[in-house]
TORSE-951592 format. One record per residue (C-alpha): residue in one letter; x, y, z. Coordinates in steps of 0.1 Angstrom, whole numbers. Each point is the difference from the previous one (the first is absolute). Layout:
BEGIN
REC  rest      X      Y      Z
REC     a      X      Y      Z
...
***
This chain:
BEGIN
REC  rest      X      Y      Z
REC     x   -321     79    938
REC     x    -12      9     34
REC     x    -26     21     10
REC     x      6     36     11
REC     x    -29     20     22
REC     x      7     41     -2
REC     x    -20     22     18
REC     x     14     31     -7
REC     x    -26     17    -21
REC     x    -29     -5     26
REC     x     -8    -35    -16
REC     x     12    -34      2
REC     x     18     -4    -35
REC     x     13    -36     -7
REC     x     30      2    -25
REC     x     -6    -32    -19
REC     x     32      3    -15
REC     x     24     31     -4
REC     x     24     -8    -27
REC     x    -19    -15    -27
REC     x     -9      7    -40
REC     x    -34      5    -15
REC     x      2    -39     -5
REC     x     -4     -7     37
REC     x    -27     26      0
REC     x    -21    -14    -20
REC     x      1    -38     13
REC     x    -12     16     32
REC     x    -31     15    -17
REC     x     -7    -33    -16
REC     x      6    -15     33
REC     x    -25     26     15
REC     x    -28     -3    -27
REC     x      5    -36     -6
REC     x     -2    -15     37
REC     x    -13     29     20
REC     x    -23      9    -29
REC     x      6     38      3
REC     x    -10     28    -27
REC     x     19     27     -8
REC     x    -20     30      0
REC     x     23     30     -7
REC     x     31     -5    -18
REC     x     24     24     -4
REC     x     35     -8    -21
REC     x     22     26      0
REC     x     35      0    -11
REC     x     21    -14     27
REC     x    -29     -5     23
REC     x    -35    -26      1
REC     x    -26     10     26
REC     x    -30    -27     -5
REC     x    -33      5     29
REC     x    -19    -35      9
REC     x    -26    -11     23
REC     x     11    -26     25
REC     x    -30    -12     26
REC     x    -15     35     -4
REC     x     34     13      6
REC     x     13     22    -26
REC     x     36     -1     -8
REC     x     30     10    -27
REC     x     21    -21    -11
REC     x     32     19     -9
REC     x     33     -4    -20
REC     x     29     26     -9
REC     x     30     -9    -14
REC     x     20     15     30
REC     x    -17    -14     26
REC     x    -15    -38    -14
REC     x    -40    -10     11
REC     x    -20     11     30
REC     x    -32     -1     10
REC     x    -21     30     21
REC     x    -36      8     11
REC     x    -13     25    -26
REC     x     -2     24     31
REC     x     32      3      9
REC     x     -5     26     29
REC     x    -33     -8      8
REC     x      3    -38     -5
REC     x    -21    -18     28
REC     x     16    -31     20
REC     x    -19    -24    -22
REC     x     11     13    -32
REC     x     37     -2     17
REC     x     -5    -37     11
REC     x    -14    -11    -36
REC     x     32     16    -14
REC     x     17    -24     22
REC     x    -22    -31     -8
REC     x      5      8    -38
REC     x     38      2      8
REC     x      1    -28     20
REC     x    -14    -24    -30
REC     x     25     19    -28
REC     x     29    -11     24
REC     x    -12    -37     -1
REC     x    -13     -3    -37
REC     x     33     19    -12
REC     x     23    -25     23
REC     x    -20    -30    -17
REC     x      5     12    -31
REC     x     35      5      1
REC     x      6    -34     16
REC     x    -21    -17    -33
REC     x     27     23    -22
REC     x     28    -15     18
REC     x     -8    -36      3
REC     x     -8      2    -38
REC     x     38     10    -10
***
């Protein structure tokens, strides 16, 4: 895994990983409400697509999954999103990169 920044939408949206299941998906949630102690506060499931909002330092963001495209994460405001909301996107990102890599190491070393 490696850490993606887009900015074409207006925002800063960190593609935590783009070819992924619903599996991978949900260990970053964990990760998210386990060590960053996040709430989700709007969930929506649809078919092929998960859009979850959270608070962040006062930030609020989505975390976001589709079968085509893996797990992201925006500002809720994508157009409108101010530079702080866009550099707590990054600091989430930045910690999913290293608690994913450490994970994956503990899976390997275990085999």
């Amino acid at each position: 895994m490696s850490l993606t920044l887009r900015t074409d939408f207006g925002c800063t949206e960190a593609i935590i990983d783009d070819d992924c299941g619903l599996k991978r998906f949900y260990e970053v949630a964990n990760i998210l409400l386990d060590d960053l102690k996040i709430r989700f506060s709007n969930k929506q499931d649809d078919f092929d697509t998960l859009t979850w909002n959270f608070t962040y330092k006062g930030h609020i963001l989505t975390l976001y999954y589709n079968i085509y495209t893996g797990i992201s994460i925006y500002p809720n405001k994508v157009k409108e999103a101010p530079r702080k909301d866009n550099d707590a996107v990054i600091e989430v990102a930045k910690y999913l990169e290293t608690k994913l890599l450490v994970n994956k190491a503990r899976r390997f070393i275990a085999q």
